[in-house]
N, C-alpha and C positions, 0 to 999 in steps of 0.2 A: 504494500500500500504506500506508493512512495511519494503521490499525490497528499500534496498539501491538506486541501480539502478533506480525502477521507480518511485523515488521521487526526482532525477537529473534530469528524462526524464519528467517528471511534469514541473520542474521548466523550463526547459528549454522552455518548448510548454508556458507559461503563460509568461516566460522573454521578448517573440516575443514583447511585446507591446512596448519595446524600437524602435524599429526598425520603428514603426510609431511615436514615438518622434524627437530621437535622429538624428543623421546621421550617418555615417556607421562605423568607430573608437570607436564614443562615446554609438551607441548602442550597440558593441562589449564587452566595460567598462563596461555596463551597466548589461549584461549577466553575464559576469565574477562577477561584484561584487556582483550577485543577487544570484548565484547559490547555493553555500556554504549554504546562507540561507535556503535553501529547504529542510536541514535537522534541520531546529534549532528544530522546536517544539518535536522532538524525545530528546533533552537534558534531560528529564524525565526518560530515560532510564537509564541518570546517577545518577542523582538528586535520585530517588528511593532508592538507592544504602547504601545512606547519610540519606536521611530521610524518615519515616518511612510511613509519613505522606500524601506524594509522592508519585502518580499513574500514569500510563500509561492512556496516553489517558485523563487526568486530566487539570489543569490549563495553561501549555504550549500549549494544544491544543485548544485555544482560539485566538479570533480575538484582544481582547485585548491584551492578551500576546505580538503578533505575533507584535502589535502597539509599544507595549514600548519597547519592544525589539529590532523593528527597530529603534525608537524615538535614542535610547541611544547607540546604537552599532554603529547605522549612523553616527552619529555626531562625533564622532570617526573617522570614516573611511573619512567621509566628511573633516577631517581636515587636518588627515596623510597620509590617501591613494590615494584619488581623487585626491589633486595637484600634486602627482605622475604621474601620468597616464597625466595629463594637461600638455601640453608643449611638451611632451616625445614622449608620443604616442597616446594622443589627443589634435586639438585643442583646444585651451584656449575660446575660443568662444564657441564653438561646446556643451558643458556640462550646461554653466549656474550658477546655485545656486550648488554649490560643494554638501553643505548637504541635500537639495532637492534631486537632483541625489542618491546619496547614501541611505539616509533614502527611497525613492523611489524604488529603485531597491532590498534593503532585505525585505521591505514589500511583493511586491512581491513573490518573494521567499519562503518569508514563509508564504505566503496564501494559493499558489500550493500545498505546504506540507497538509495543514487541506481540501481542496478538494480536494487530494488523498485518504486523509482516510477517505472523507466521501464515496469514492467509492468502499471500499471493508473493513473496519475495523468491521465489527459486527462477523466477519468470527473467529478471535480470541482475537479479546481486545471488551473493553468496547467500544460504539459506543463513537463519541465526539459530546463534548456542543460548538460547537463554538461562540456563542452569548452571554455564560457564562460572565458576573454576568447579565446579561440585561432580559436576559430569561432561568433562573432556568429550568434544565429540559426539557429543548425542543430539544431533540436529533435531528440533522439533519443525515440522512445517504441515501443513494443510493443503495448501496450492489451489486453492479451491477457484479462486478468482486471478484476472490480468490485473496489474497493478495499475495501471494507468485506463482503469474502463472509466469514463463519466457516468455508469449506469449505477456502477458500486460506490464509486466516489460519493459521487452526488445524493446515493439511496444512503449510503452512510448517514450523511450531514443532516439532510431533513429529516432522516429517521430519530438521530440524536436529537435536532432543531422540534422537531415536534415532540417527545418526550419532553424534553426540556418546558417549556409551554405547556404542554400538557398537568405535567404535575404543578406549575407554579400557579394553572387557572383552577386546578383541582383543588389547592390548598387554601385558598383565600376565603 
């Protein structure tokens, strides 16, 4: 799924689980701060770029990765961006543990990312390891779809886009 588009429309169908957490502001939050992540594991694209060493489809595309990356990016945002959104434009009750929340929601995010590619990546990259270093070699992949369809893309986005909408009209 190398289309920009349907690794938004991923994240957004997998962000849903806020919406059985949260309530209806702070699952909103929870969407919003998770989204962005949906592209993290494509940072490889850049990284590459810089070193040489550096593969598509390599080390960001792991469940590891996707952990520390949330671990440490969260904590961040748990501290300067979630008390933003607290008070403002969510309950201060409503969210909880700030970095819970935060670390929660880019995990997410960037899971949707590596089970998009396990549904169509053998098509033009390397399959991914996501279990890497745990299990050397043990490609998971699906191949179920071409990575670049507009049908899957796009069915992705409005599927997550209306989910999204869907519960925040359902909650009110």
């Amino acid at each position: 799924m190398v289309d920009i588009i349907g690794h938004l429309g991923m994240a957004l169908i997998w962000l849903t689980v806020g919406w059985f957490v949260y309530e209806r502001r702070a699952a909103l939050g929870f969407v919003a701060i998770g989204l962005p992540f949906g592209l993290l594991p494509d940072v490889d694209l850049w990284l590459e770029k810089a070193f040489p060493t550096v593969h598509h489809h390599g080390v960001t595309h792991t469940i590891l990765f996707v952990t520390l990356a949330s671990v440490v990016v969260g904590a961040a945002v748990g501290k300067w961006v979630v008390p933003k959104l607290e008070g403002r434009y969510v309950p201060q009750d409503e969210i909880g543990n700030e970095y819970g929340y935060a670390i929660g929601a880019l995990w997410v995010g960037g899971l949707s990312h590596l089970f998009a590619d396990m549904l169509s990546a053998p098509d033009i990259a390397s399959p991914i390891e996501p279990f890497w270093p745990l299990a050397q070699s043990k490609v998971i992949t699906i191949d179920l779809i071409w990575y670049n369809s507009p049908f899957w893309n796009w069915g992705f986005f409005l599927t997550g886009l209306a989910l999204t909408l869907g519960f925040w009209w359902a909650r009110r």
